[in-house]
C-alpha positions as CSV (number, residue, x, y, z in Angstrom):
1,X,222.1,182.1,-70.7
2,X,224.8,179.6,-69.3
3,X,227.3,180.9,-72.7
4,X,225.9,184.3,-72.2
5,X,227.3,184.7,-68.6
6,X,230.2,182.3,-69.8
7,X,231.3,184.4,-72.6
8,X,231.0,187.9,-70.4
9,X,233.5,186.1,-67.8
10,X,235.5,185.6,-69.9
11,X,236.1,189.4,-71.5
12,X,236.6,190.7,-67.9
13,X,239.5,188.2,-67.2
14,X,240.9,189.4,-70.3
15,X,240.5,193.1,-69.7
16,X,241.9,192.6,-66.0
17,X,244.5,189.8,-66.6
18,X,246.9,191.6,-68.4
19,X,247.2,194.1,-65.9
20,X,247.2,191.7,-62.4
21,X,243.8,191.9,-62.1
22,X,244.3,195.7,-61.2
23,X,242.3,198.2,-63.9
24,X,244.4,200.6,-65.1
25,X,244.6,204.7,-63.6
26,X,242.4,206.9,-65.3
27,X,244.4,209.8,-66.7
28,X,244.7,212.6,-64.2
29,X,241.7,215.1,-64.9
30,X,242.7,218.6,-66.3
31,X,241.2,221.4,-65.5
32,X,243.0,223.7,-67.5
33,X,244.6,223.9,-71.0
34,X,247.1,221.4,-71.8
35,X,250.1,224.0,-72.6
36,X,251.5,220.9,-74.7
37,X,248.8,221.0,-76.6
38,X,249.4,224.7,-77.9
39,X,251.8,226.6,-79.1
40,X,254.6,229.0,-77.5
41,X,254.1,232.4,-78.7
42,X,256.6,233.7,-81.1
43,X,259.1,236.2,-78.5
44,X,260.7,239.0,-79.2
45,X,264.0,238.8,-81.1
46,X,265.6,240.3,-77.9
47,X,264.0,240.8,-74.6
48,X,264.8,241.4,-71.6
49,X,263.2,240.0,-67.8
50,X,263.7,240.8,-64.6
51,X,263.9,239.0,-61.8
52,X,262.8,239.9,-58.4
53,X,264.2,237.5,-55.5
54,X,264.4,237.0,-51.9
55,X,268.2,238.7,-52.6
56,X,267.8,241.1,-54.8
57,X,267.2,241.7,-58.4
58,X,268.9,240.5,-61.3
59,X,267.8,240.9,-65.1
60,X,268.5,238.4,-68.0
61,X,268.3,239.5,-71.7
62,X,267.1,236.9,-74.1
63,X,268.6,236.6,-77.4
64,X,266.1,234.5,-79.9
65,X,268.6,234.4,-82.6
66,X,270.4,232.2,-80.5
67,X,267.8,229.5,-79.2
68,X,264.2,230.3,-80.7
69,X,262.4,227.6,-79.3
70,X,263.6,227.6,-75.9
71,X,263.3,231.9,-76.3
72,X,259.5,231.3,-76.9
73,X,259.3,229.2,-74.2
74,X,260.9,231.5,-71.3
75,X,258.8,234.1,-73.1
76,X,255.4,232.1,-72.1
77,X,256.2,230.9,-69.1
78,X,257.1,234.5,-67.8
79,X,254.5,236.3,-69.2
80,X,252.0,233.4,-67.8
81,X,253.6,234.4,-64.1
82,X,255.0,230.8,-63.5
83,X,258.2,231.5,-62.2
84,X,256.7,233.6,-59.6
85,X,257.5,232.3,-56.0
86,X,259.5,229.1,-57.5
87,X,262.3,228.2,-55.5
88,X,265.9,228.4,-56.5
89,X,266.2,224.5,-55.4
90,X,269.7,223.2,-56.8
91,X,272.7,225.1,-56.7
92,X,276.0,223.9,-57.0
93,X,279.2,226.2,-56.3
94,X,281.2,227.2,-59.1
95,X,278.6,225.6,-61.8
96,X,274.9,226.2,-62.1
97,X,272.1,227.2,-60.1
98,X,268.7,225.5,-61.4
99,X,265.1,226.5,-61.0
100,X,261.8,226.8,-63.0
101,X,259.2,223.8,-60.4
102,X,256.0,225.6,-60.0
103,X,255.4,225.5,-56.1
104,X,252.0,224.7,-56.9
105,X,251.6,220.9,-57.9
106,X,248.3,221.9,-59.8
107,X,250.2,223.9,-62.1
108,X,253.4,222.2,-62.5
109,X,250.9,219.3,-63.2
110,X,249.8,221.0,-66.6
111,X,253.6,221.9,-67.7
112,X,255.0,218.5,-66.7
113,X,254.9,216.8,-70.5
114,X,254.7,220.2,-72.4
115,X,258.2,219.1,-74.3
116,X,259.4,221.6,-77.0
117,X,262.1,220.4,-79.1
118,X,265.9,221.0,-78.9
119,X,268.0,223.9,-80.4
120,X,271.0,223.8,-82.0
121,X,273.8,224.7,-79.7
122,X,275.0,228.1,-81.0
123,X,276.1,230.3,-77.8
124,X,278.4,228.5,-75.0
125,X,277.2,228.0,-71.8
126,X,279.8,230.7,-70.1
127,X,279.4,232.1,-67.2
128,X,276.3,234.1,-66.4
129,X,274.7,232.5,-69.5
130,X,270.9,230.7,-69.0
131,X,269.8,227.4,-70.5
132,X,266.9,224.9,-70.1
133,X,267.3,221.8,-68.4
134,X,267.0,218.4,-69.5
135,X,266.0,214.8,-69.2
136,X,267.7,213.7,-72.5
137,X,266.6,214.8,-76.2
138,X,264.0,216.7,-76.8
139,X,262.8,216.9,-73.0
140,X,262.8,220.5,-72.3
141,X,259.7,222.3,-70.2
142,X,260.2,224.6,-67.3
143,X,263.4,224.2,-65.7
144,X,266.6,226.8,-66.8
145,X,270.2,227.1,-65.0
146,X,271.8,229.8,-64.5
147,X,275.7,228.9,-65.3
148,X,278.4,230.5,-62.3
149,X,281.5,229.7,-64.2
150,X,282.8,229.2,-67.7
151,X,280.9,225.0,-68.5
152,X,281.9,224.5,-71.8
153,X,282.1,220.7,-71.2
154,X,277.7,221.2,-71.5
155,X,277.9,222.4,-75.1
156,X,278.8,219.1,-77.0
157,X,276.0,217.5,-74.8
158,X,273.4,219.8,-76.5
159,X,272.6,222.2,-73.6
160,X,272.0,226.0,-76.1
161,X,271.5,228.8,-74.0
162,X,269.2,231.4,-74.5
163,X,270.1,234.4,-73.0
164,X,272.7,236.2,-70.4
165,X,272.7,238.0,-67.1
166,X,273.4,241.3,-67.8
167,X,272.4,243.4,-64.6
168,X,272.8,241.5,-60.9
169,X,275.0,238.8,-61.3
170,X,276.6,239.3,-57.8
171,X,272.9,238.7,-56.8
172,X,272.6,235.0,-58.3
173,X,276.5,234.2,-57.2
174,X,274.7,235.2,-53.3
175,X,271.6,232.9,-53.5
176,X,271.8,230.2,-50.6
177,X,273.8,227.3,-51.8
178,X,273.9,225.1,-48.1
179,X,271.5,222.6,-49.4
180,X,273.2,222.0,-52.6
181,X,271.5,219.0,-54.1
182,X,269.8,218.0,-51.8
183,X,265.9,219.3,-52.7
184,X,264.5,215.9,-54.4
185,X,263.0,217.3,-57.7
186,X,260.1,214.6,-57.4
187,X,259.1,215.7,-54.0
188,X,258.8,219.2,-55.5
189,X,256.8,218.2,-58.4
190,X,254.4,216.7,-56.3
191,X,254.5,218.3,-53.0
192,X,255.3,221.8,-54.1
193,X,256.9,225.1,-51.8
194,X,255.1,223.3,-48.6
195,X,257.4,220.4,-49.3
196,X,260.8,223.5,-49.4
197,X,259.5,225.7,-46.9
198,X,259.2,222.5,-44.9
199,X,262.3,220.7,-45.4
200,X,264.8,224.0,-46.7
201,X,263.6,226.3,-44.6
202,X,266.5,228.5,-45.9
203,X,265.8,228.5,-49.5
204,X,265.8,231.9,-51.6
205,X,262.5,232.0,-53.9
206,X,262.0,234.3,-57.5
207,X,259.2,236.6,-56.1
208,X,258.2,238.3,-59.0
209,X,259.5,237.8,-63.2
210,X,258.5,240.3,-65.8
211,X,259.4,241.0,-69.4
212,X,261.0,244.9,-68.8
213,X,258.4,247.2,-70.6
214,X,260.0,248.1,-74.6
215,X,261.5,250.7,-74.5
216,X,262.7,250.6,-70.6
217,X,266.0,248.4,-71.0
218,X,266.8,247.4,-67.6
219,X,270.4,247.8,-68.8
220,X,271.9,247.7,-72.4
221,X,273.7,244.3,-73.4
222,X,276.7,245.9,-74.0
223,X,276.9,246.7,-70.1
224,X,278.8,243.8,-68.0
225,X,276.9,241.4,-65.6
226,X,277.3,242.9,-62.2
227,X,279.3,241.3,-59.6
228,X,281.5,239.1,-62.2
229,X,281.6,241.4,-65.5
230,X,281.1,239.9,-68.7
231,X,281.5,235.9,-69.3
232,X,285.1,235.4,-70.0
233,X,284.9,232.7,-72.6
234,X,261.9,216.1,-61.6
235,X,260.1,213.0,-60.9
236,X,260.8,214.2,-64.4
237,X,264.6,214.6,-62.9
238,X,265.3,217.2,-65.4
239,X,269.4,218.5,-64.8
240,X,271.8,220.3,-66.1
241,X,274.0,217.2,-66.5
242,X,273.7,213.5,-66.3
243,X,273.3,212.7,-62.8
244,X,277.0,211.0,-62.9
245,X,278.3,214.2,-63.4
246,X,276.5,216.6,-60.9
């Protein structure tokens, strides 16, 4: 009995002692489908979404040809409604404007670790053009940028956009830019619009994103962005840019 209770002593110490006598976190409990777990949905080779905002509409057409995965991506998460009501949170004058946290923790919780793979870079990140954000290779989930002037520089560091504003890009250059950087992306993840609407009371927000019904172009590609014309030329921290280089 003695080497019975001797012997079960000592598997707890060794199941505890490694981790300073502290058991480790059970993993957090899902209620829903892991989306990293399934597949995105092959898009359309072009398609287009709208984008209803606290400023105004603008509409971006998606060009699969030129970034599949991240196009099937987009595609999901739209058609899924999870941009709905998620907060334009970083926006830097004269270079990007980034969004694509949930404002509800419960479901950014689900996308958080959905990675899909990187895409050759075969469009450059000009103005107007819209890209997934990053963490380092192969890191992409739910964030995109929206790029306000010509950044070239982000092409060699394997940022591939997937699509352009076409219609309403006077409407992004307006969305409120006074808090800059400031929105901490972790605080967001976890903490959600309360945290924003708390905080940045001055934010603008995406109401509403839909994929325009075929055969109902918002506006053909040919036709310049609005506002600018054509393009001349996270706890999980995701950016548009190492954070040296804001």
């Amino acid at each position: 009995m003695r080497l019975l209770l001797l012997l079960t002593g000592l598997v707890l110490m060794g199941n505890f002692g490694c981790q300073g006598s502290v058991p480790a976190p059970a993993p957090p409990v899902r209620t829903a489908p892991d989306p990293a777990a399934e597949d995105d949905p092959t898009a359309p080779q072009t398609y287009q979404v709208r984008f209803h905002t606290t400023k105004g509409d603008f509409v971006v057409e998606v060009h699969r040809d030129w970034a599949p995965r991240g196009a099937d991506r987009f595609y999901r998460l739209v058609n899924e409604g999870f941009y709905d009501n998620c907060a334009f949170f970083r926006i830097v004058p004269n270079f990007v404007v980034q969004f694509g946290i949930n404002g509800d923790p419960s479901v950014q919780d689900r996308w958080r670790d959905a990675v899909i793979l990187d895409d050759p870079v075969k469009q450059s990140n000009r103005r107007g053009t819209i890209t997934f954000a990053t963490s380092g290779p192969h890191s992409r989930t739910t964030q995109v940028f929206i790029n306000l002037a010509d950044n070239g520089r982000l092409d060699e560091m394997g940022f591939a956009p997937f699509g352009e504003v076409i219609e309403g890009m006077d409407v992004v250059d307006s969305l409120n830019a006074e808090y800059g950087e400031r929105p901490d992306q972790s605080r967001i993840q976890f903490e959600g619009n309360a945290y924003l609407k708390r905080e940045f009371p001055r934010l603008d927000y995406i109401l509403t994103a839909r994929v325009v019904a075929p055969g109902k172009p918002a506006q053909s590609s040919s036709s310049a962005a609005s506002g600018g014309g054509q393009p001349d030329g996270e706890e999980d921290g995701r950016s548009v840019s190492p954070p040296e280089a804001p």
